[in-house]
N, C-alpha and C positions, 0 to 999 in steps of 0.2 A: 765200262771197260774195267777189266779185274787188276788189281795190284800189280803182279805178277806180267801182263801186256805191256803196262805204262812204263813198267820197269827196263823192261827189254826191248820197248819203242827208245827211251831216252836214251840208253845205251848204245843203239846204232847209228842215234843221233850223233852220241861224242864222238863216235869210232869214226862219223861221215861218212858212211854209208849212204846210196843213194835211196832216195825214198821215191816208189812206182807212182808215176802220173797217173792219174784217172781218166780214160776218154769219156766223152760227153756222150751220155747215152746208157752208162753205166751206172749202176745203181750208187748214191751219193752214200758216204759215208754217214754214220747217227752223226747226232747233235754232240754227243759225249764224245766219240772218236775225235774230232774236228776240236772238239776243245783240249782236250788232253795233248794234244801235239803243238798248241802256239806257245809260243813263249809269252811269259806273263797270262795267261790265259788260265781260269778257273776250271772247273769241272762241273758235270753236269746241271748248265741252263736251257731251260728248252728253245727249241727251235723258234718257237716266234720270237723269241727276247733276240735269237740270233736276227729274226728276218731285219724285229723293229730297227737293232743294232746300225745292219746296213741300211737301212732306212734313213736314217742319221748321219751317217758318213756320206750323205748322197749330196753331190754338189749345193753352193748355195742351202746346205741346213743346218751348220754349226752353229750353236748359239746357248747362252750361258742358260740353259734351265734349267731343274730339278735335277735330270740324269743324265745333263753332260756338264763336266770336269775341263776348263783350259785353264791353262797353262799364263801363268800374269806375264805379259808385255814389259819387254825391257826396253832399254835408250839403244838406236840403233848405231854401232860405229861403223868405221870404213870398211875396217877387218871383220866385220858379219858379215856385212853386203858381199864382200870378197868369199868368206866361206861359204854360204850358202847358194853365189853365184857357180864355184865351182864345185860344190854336188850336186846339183841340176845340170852341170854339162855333164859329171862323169857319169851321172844315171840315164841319161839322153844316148850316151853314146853304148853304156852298157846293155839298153833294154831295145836296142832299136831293130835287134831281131825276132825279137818279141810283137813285133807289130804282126806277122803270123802267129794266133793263138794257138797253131797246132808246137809251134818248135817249144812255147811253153809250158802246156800240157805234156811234152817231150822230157823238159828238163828240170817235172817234177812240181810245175806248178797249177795246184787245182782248183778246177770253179768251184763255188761256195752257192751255195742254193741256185745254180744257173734254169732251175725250172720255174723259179719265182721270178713275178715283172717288179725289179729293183730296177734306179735308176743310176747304178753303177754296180758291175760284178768284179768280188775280189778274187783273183786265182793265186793261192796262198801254197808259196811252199815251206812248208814247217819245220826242214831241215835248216832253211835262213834264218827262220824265227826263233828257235834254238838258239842257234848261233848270235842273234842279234839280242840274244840277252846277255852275251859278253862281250863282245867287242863289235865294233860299227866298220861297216864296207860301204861307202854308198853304194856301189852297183852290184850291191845285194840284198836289196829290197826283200820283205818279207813276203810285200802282196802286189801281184802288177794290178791295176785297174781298167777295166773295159768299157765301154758302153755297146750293150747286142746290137746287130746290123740286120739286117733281109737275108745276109748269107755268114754269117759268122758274128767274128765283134773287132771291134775298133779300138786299138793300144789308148786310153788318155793320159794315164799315169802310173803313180806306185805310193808305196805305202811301206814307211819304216815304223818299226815297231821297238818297245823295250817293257820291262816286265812293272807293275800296278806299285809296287817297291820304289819305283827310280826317283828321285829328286830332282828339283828345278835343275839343279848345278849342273846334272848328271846330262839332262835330256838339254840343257844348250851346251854343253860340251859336244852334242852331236850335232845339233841342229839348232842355231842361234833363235833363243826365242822372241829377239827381237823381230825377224822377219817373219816366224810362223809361231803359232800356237799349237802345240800335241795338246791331246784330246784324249780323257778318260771318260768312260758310262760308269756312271756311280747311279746310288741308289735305287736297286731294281729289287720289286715286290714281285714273289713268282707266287701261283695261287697252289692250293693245299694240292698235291698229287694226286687227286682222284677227283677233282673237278678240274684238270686244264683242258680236259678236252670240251667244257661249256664254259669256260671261265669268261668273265666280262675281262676283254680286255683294253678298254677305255682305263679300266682303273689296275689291272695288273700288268707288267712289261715295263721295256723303257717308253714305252709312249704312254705311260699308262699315269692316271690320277695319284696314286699312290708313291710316296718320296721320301715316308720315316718311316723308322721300326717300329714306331708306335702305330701308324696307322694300318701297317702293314701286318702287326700281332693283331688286332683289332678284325682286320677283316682273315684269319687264318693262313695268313699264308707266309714264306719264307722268304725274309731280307737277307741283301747281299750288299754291302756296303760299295764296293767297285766291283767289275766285272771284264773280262779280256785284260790288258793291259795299255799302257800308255801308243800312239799313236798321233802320225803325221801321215798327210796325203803332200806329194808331190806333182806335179802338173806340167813336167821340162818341156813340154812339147807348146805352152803361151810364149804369147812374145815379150814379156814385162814379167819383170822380178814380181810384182805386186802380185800377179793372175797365176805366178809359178804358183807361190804359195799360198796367194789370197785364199784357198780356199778356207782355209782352217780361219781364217782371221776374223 
């Protein structure tokens, strides 16, 4: 994406203007497009780094390795449990028209590799993400989450986002980290541009063997210290505080 795009993309952003939904079917925007528009989000990582990405955010996969980043666990008081109770009702009642993916695709939010078998797809709209890297709405989720069905997909949750910058303070000011853990991808080795299209990728990506710059110089290729920005999934729709957020935990 040339200087000059990204420039006049952010711009319509602040004005909030609306940004066109993609129908399903239609040719998916590059890798570079899709990153240029999230808030906290970097620029051009290739596509697999994106799939492994969601790969990782897939239920039950959070976990302290090499290339993911949580967020340290606080002392839980009454006043979290109370906050965090009442952003899962207001995101519950905010998205629950959204359980039709067409009204969301409607209102600007779009699938994200929806041709790849992930086991959750994010439909992201970027004019939220923007915006969620100044000020917090819960029922303005960056990213709703689905799981594909036989004839469409299935609402399970959402996903608030803020920029790779934010501090502990910052992201339990939004979202007490007593009850949930945000989530950064650090450490991702991408391979020298003229071998990704055969690159091993056991050892390059976030799934990939590779976790310093030292090892990452070493085999040619290009380190990125984080990648996207900080991140929380949501789950309003379990029946237990734990299972809202457990997932991140």
């Amino acid at each position: 994406m040339s200087a000059r795009k990204a420039v006049a993309m952010v711009a319509m952003l602040a004005l909030a203007l609306p940004v066109t939904g993609r129908l399903l079917g239609q040719q998916e925007p590059s890798a570079e497009h899709q990153h240029d528009h999230m808030a906290g989000m970097d620029m051009g990582p290739a596509k697999h780094a994106e799939h492994d990405a969601v790969h990782a955010m897939g239920p039950g996969r959070h976990h302290m390795g090499p290339h993911m980043k949580l967020t340290a666990p606080r002392q839980q008081t009454p006043e979290d449990s109370e906050r965090a109770d009442a952003i899962a009702k207001t995101l519950r009642a905010a998205i629950e028209k959204y359980k039709d993916y067409r009204m969301a695709i409607a209102d600007g939010y779009q699938p994200f590799l929806p041709n790849l078998p992930l086991p959750e797809y994010h439909f992201t709209n970027y004019k939220n993400g923007f915006l969620e890297a100044f000020t917090f709405d819960p029922a303005r989720p960056t990213s709703l989450l689905y799981k594909k069905t036989s004839n469409g997909y299935q609402l399970v949750g959402a996903m608030y986002t803020m920029p790779k910058t934010a501090i502990e303070d910052q992201l339990n000011a939004r979202v007490p980290l007593s009850v949930a853990n945000w989530h950064l991808h650090v450490n991702l080795c991408m391979p020298p541009k003229d071998q990704r299209s055969r690159a091993d990728w056991t050892k390059f990506g976030l799934g990939g063997s590779i976790s310093t710059p030292e090892a990452c110089a070493e085999a040619g290729g290009t380190f990125m210290p984080s990648i996207f920005g900080w991140m929380v999934h949501v789950y309003p729709y379990e029946e237990s505080r734990e299972k809202i957020w457990g997932h991140s935990m």
